[in-house]
VEXNUSE-462348 format. One record per residue: z, y, x of N, C-alpha, C in turn; residue in one letter. Coordinates in steps of 0.05 Angstrom, whole numbers, padded with zeros to 5 digits, always signed. Example, Ala and Ser with C-alpha at 12.3 -4.5 7.8 and 13.67 -1.06 7.14 Angstrom:
# VEXNUSE-462348
+00156-00114+00264+00156-00090+00246+00156-00066+00264A
+00142-00045+00257+00143-00021+00273+00157+00001+00258S
***
This chain:
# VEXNUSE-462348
-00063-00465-00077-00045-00456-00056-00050-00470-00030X
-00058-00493-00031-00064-00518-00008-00084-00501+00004X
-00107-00490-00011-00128-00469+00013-00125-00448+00026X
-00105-00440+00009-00101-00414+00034-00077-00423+00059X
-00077-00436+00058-00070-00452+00089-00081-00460+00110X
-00117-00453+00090-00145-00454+00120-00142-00432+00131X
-00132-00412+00112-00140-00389+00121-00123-00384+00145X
-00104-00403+00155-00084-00389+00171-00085-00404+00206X
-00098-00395+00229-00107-00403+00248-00080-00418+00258X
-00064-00413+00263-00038-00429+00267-00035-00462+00262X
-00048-00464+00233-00043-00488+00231-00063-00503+00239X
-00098-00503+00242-00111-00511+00248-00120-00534+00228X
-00127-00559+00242-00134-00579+00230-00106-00598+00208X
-00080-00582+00225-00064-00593+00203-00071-00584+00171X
-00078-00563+00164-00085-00545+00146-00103-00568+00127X
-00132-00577+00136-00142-00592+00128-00135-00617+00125X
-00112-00634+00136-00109-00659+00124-00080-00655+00112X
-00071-00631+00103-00048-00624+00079-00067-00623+00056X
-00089-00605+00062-00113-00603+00028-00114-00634+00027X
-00135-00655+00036-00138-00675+00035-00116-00694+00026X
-00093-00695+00032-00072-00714+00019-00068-00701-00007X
-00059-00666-00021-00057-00657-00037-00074-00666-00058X
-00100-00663-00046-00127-00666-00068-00129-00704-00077X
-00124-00714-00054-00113-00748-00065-00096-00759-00081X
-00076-00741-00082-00048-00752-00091-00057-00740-00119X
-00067-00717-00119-00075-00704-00149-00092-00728-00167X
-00120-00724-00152-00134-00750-00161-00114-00773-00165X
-00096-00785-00154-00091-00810-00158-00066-00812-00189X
-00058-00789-00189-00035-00773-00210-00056-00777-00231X
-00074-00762-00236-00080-00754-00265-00101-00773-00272X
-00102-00795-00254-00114-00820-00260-00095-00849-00275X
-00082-00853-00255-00061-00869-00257-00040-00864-00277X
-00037-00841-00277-00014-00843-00291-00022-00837-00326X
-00046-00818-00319-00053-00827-00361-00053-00860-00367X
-00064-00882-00342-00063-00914-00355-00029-00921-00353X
-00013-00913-00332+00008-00920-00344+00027-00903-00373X
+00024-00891-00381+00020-00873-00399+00017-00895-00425X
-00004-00895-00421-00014-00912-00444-00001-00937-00449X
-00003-00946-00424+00006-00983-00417+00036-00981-00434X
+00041-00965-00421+00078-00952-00429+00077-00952-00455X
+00071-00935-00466+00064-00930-00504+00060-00955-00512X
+00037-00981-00509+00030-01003-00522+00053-01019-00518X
+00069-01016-00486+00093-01041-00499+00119-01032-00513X
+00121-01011-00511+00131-00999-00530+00135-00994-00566X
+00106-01006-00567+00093-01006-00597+00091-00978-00611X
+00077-00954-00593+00090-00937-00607+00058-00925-00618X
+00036-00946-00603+00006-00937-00612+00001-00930-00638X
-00015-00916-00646-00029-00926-00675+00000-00920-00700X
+00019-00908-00688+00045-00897-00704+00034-00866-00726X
+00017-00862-00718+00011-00832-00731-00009-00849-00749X
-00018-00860-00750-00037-00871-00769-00025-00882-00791X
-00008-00897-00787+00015-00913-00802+00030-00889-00820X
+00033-00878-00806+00056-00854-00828+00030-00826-00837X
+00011-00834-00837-00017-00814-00846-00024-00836-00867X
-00018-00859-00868-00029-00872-00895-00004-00878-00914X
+00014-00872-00903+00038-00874-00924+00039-00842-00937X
+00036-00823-00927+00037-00807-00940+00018-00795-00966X
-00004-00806-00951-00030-00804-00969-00034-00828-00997X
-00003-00851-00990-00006-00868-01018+00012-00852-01045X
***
């Protein structure tokens, strides 16, 4: 949706640095936040929980 905002002469160069922050904040989202994700889960203790109840079932 951020590109078709080039398409619109009105906005001009604002147009391009709305893509540019969009396309950053994306990148910085589905980077960051899978490691806090994770970080989150390990202090939590909740890692390695499917494994634990996959070998109890299988005793």
């Amino acid at each position: 949706m951020a590109l078709m905002l080039t398409n619109l002469p009105s906005l001009g160069d604002s147009a391009l640095l709305v893509v540019n922050i969009i396309t950053a904040s994306t990148i910085l989202t589905e980077t960051l936040g899978a490691v806090a994700t994770r970080f989150g889960l390990a202090r939590a203790g909740e890692l390695g929980q499917a494994v634990d109840n996959q070998e109890r079932v299988s005793k």
